[in-house]
C-alpha positions in Angstrom: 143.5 214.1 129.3 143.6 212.9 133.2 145.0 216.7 133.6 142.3 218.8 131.8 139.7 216.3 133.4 141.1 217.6 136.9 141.2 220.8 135.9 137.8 221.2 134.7 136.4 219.4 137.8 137.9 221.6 140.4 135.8 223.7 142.8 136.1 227.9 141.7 138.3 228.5 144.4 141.1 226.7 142.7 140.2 227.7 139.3 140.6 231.0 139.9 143.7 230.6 141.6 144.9 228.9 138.2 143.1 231.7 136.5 145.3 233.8 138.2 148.4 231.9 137.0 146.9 232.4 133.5 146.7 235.9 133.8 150.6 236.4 135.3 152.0 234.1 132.4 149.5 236.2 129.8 152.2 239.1 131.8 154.9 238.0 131.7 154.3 237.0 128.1 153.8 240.1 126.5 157.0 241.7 128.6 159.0 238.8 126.4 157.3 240.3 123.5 158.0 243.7 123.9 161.7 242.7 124.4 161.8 240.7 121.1 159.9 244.0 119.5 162.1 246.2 120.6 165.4 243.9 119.5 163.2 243.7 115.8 162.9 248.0 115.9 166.2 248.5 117.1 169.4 246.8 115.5 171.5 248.5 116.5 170.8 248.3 120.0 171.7 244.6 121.0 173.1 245.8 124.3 169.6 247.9 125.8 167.8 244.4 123.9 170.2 242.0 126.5 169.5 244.1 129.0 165.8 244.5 128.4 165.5 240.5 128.6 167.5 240.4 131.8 164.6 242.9 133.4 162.5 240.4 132.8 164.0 237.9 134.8 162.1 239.4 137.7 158.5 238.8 136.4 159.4 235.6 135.4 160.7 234.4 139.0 157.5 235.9 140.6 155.3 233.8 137.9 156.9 231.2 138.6 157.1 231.4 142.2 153.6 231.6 141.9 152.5 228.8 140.1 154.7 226.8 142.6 152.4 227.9 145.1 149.4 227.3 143.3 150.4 223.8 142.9 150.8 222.7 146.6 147.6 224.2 147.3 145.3 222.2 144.0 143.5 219.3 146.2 142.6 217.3 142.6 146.1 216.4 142.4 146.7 214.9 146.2 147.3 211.6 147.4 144.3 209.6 148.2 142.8 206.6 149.2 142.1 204.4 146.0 144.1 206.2 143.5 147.5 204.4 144.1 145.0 201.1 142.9 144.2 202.7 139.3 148.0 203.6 138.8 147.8 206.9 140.3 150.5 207.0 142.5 153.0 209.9 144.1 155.0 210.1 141.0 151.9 209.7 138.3 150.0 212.6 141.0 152.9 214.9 140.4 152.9 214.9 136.8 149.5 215.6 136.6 150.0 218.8 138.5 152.9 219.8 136.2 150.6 219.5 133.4 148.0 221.2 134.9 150.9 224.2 135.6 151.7 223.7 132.3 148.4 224.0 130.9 147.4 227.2 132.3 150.8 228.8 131.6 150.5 227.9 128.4 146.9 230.0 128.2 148.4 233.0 130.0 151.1 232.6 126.9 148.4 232.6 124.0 146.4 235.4 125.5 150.0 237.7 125.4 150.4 236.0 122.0 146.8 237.2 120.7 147.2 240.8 122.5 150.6 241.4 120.6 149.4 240.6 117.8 146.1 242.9 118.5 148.4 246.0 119.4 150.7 245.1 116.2 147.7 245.4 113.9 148.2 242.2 112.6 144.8 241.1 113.6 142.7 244.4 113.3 143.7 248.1 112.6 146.4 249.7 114.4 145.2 250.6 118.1 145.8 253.0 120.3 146.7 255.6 116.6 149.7 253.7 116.9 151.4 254.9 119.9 153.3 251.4 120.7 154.7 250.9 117.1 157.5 251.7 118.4 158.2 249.0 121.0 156.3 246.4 119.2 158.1 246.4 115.8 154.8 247.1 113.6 156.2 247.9 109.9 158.5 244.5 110.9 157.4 241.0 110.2 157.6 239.2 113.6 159.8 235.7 114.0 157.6 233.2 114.7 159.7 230.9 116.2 161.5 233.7 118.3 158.4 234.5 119.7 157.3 231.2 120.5 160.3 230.2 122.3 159.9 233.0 124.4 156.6 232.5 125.3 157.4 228.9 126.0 159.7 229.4 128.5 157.2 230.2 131.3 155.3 226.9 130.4 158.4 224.9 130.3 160.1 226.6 133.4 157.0 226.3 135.9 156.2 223.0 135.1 160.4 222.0 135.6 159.7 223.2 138.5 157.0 222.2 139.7 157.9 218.5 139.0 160.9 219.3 140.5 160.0 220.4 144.5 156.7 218.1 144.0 158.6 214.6 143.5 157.8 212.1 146.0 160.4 211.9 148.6 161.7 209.5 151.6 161.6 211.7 154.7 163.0 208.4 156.8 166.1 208.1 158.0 169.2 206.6 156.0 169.1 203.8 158.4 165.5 203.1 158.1 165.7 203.4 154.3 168.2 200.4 154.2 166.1 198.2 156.3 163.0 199.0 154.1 165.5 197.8 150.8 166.5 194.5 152.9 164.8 190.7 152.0 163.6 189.1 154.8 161.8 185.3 154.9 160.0 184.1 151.9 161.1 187.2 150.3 158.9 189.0 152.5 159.8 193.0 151.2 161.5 195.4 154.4 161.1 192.6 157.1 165.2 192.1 158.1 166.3 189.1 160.8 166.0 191.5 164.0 162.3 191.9 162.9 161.7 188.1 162.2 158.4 186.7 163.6 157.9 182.9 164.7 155.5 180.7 162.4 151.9 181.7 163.5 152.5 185.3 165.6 150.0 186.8 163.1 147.1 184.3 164.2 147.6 184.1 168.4 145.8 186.8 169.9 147.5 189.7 170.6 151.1 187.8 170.2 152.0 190.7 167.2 155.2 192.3 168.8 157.9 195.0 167.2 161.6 194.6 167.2 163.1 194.2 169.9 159.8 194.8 172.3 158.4 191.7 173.7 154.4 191.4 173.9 155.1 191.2 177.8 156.7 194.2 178.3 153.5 196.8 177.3 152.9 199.7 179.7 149.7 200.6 181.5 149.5 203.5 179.3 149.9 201.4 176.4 147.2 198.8 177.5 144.6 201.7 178.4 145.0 203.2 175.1 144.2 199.9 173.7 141.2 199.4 171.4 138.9 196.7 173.9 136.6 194.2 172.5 132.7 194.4 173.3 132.0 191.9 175.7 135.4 191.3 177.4 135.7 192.2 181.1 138.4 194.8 180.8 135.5 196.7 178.5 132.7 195.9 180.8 135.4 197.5 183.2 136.2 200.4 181.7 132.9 202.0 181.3 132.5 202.2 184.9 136.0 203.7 185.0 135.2 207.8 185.0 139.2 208.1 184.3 138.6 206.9 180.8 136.4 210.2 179.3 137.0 211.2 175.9 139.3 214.0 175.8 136.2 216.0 174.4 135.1 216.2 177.4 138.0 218.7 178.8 137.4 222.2 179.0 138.8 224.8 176.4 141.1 227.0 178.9 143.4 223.5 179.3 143.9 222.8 175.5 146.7 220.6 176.3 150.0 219.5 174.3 148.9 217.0 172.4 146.1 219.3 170.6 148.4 221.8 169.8 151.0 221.8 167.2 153.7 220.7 168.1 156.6 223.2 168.2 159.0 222.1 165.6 163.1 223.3 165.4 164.0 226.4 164.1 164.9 227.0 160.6 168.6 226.7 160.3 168.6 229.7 157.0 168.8 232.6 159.9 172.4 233.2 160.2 172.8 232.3 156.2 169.8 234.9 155.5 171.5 238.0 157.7 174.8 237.4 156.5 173.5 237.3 152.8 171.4 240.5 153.5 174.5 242.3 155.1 176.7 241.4 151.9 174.2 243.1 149.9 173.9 246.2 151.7 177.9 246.1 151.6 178.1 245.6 148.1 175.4 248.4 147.4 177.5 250.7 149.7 180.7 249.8 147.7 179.3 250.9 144.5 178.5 254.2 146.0 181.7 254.6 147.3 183.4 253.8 143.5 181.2 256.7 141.9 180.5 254.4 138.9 178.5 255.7 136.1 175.1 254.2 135.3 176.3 251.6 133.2 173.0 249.7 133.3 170.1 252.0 133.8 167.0 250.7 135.1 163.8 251.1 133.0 161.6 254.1 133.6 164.2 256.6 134.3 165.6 255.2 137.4 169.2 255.6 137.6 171.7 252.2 138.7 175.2 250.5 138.1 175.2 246.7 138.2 177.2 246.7 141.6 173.6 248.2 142.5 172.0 245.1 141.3 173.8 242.8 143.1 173.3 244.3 146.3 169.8 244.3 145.5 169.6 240.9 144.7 171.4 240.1 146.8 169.3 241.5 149.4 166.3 240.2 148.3 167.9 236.6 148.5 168.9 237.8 152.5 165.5 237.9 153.4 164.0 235.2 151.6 166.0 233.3 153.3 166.3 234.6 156.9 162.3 234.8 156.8 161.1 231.7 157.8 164.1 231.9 160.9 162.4 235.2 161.3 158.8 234.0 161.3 159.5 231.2 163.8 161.4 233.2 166.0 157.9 235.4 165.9 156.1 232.8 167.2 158.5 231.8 170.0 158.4 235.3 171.1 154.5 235.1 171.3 154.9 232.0 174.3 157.5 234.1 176.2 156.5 235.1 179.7 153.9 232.8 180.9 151.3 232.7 178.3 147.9 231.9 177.9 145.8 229.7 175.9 145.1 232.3 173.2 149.0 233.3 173.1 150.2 229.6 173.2 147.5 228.6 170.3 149.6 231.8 168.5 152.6 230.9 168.4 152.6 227.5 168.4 151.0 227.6 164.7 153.7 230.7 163.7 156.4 227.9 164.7 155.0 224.9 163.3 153.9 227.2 159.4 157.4 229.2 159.6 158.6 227.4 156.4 155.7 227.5 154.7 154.6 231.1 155.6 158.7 232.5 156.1 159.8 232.5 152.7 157.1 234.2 150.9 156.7 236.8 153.8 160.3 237.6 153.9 160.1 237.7 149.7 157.1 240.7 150.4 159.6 242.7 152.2 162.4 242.4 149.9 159.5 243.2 146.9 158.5 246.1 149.1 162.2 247.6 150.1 163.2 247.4 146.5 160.0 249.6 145.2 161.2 251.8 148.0 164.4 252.1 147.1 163.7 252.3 143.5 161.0 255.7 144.4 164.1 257.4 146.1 166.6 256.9 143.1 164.0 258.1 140.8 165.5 260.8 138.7 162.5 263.2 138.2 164.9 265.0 135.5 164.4 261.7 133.6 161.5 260.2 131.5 158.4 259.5 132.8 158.1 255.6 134.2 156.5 254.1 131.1 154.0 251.4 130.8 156.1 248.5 130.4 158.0 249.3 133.7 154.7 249.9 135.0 153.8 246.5 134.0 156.7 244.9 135.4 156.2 246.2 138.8 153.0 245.7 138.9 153.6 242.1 138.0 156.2 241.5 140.6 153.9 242.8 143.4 150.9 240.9 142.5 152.3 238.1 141.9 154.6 238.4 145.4 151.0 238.7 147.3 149.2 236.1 145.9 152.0 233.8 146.5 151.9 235.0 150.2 147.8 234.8 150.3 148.3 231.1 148.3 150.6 229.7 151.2 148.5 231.4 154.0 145.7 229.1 152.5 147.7 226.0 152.4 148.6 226.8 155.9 145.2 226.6 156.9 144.4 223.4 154.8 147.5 222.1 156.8 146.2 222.7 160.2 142.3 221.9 159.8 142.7 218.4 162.2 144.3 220.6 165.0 141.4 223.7 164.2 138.6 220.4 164.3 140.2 219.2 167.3 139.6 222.4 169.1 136.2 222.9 167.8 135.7 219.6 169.4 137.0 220.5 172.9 134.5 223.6 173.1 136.9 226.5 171.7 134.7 229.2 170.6 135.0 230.7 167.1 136.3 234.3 168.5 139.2 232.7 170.2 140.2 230.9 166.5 140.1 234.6 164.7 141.7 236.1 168.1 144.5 233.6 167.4 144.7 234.6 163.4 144.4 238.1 164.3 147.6 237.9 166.6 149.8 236.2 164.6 148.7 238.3 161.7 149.8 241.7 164.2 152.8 240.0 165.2 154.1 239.1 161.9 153.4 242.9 161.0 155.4 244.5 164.2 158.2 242.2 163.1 158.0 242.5 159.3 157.1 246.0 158.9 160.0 248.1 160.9 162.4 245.8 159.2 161.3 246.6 155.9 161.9 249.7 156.4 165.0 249.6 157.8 166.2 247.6 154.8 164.8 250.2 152.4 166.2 252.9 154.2 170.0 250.9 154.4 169.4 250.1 151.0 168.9 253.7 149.4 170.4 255.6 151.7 174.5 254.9 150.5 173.1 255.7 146.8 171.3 258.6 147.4 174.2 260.3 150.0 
């Protein structure tokens, strides 16, 4: 109830976002259908029925990629002041938004349930003069609880995982987790003995200290940056001071460190993501080399072995993974040789979002070199690409895009203190979409030639 209540209350951004995630699950869906359809219309097919369901693997993953996405960007379902008091905690927070994932999969599945049946003619007459009887079983009565398990499996899948990346986690150290575990006096939870206090610390003035840092021992800094007291001399004494401004004050062209985000390590999946990516181009190589048959044909009259499919999966995986790597190496190149404001504002965001931004980016590129690829092997001698392939692809690129426009959003929900401070200090509004429109060029220069250089590698030892 707490779920639908959250649901119903968000603001039409987000609930056509969700709408969206209905509408990829309603996909997906009906692909399941059609499989089960065509296993009911053809017994004696069981292999072209396994392999049919394995296609649909791919819409599945993107679905479900994508209702990840959805879900770290819902703001009904964050943390926030006052909810942890009325039981809603980390861990109550994150069940809510798998069963808001849940929920709207689970309409998505309904409407592919309803629109089966509708093409069928189990609701109304036959559509369409009966052109997809043959794919949807019509003369056949349908398995209800065949169908139903497949159409639960997006609900149940992209709320697993959901629940699964969501969970609240300890970022602190192993070290600092122990201590927090530790008893100190009076039972006093995560207080150890090299943190103990003497009797009455809390009620002298000033006399709180940290472990191992006497009161004594503060720094000018430390003391400056200290919240003064109306009244006191060293406040009477600061406002004559015209070294203590408000860092408002300074001027846009020196933004300063401590505004800008702060440039975080490099994502360690580079080396993993090339070397993965270079396996698959071998292994697609390979099977060209063999001469195989096409054991497995792709839908749609496209022509493949299954050492094809590994490579491409492979290859996909490759960039996936090398793409945030790639995406922060993008921004570092943006700061090289003495760069400006507008430059440094650049970059500095492309390093500190290459996580969040990388993988999705770099699973664009492997969408987009596979639909390459899969143009070139296109035997035109073959059957025209039906409407179920048509579908599928259509499915997988949507919902590769939205997940890409869905984490550029949470990117900017991420970094709205750093844009406020800037408003703050006087940046203009140009210089902001200046800074977007950079980083949006430079992910492109770096993006685009290699997408097409891993489409051409890709189809070129299959088509030679």
């Amino acid at each position: 109830m707490l779920a639908l209540r959250l649901t119903r209350g968000a603001r039409p951004a987000v609930q056509l976002r969700r709408l969206l995630v209905a509408l990829a699950s309603a996909g997906t869906g009906f692909l399941l259908l059609c499989t089960l359809g065509h296993a009911i219309s053809h017994p004696e097919d069981a292999s072209g029925a396994v392999l049919r369901l394995a296609w649909c693997l791919t819409p599945l993953a993107a679905t479900v990629h994508f209702a990840l996405a959805v879900a770290r960007t819902d703001p009904g379902t964050r943390p926030r002041p006052g909810l942890a008091a009325i039981g809603l905690g980390p861990a109550r927070l994150m069940a809510v938004t798998a069963a808001t994932t849940a929920l709207a999969c689970t309409l998505g599945s309904m409407l592919a349930l309803l629109f089966f049946l509708h093409l069928r003619g189990d609701l109304t007459g036959m559509p369409f003069d009966g052109a997809a009887a043959d794919f949807l079983a019509a003369g056949a009565p349908l398995p209800l609880p065949a169908a139903l398990t497949l159409l639960g499996l997006v609900p149940a899948i992209a709320s697993v995982t959901v629940g699964l990346v969501l969970r609240p986690r300890d970022d602190r150290p192993l070290a600092a987790r122990r201590e927090a575990r530790s008893y100190g006096r009076f039972g006093a939870y995560g207080r150890t003995a090299a943190a103990r206090e003497p009797f009455g610390a809390y009620g002298r003035f000033r006399a709180r200290r940290t472990a191992g840092e006497p009161a004594e021992d503060r720094t000018a800094a430390e003391v400056a940056h200290e919240p003064k007291r109306a009244g006191t001399p060293s406040a009477r004494a600061g406002e004559a001071m015209p070294a203590a401004r408000p860092a408002e004050d300074s001027r846009t062209d020196d933004l300063g460190p401590a505004v800008l985000p702060s440039p975080e390590e490099a994502p360690k999946g580079l080396p993993w993501g090339v070397a993965v990516l270079a396996a698959g181009l071998a292994v697609e190589a390979y099977a060209n080399r063999q001469g195989t048959t096409p054991a497995a044909p792709l839908p749609g009259g496209l022509a493949g072995t299954p050492s094809v499919l590994v490579g491409w999966l492979l290859t996909a995986v490759g960039l996936a993974i090398a793409g945030p790597g790639l995406t922060h190496l993008c921004g570092r190149l943006l700061q090289s040789t003495r760069p400006g404001a507008l430059r440094l504002l650049a970059g500095r965001v492309l390093m500190a979002e290459a996580t969040r931004i990388g993988r999705p980016l770099g699973i664009v590129c492997a969408v987009a070199s596979g639909a390459y690829a899969m143009t070139t092997l296109y035997d035109r001698t073959g059957p025209e690409v039906g409407p179920l392939t048509t579908l599928g692809l259509a499915l997988v690129t949507s919902c590769t895009l939205a997940t890409l426009l869905t984490a550029a959003v949470e990117a900017k929900h991420a970094r709205s203190d750093t844009t406020a401070a800037l408003v703050r200090l006087g940046a203009p509004a140009t210089m902001l979409r200046s800074a977007a429109a950079l980083r949006a060029g430079a992910l492109l220069a770096l993006f685009g030639p290699l997408t097409l250089v891993v489409a051409e590698l890709a189809a070129l030892p299959l088509t030679g």
